[in-house]
N, C-alpha and C positions, 0 to 999 in steps of 0.2 A: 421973510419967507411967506409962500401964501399957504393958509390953510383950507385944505380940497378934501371936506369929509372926515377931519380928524386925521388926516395926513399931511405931514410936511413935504413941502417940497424944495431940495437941498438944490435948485439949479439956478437960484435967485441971484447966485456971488459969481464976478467975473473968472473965476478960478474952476469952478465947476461946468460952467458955459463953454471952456476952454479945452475942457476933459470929455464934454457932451460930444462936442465937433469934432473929436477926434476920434471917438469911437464913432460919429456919424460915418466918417469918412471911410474910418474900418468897418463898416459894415456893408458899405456901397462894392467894398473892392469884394467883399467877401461874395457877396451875392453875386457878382458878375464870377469871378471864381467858378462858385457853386455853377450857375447857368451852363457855362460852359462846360466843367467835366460830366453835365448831364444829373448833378445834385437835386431835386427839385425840394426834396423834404430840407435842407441846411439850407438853400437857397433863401424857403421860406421865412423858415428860423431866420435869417439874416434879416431878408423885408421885416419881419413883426418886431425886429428889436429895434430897429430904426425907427418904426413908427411909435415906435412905447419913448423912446429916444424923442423925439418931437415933441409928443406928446408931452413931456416931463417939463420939454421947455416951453411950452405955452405956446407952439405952432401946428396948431390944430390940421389948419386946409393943407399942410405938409403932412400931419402924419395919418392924413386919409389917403392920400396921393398912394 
């Protein structure tokens, strides 16, 4: 696991990588979702979790995107 500040990060095992991408995936539908019924505040919420989602997994230039 790497340690980032006295934080662990749980996204280092093939199992949790597995669970990442698939909330990635729910989050992309969510937000296009959200765009559409005119959501923009859940929209958001949807981007910022994706990007914390990235983030977790050590793809940075994705979760600036």
């Amino acid at each position: 696991m790497n340690d980032n500040g006295g934080l662990t990060m749980s996204y280092t095992d093939s199992y949790n990588r597995i669970a990442a991408s698939k909330r990635l995936k729910d989050y992309n539908i969510l937000a296009f979702a959200c765009k559409r019924a005119g959501k923009s505040r859940d929209e958001g919420r949807a981007y910022y979790s994706t990007g914390v989602l990235y983030d977790n997994l050590g793809k940075f230039k994705e979760a600036i995107e």
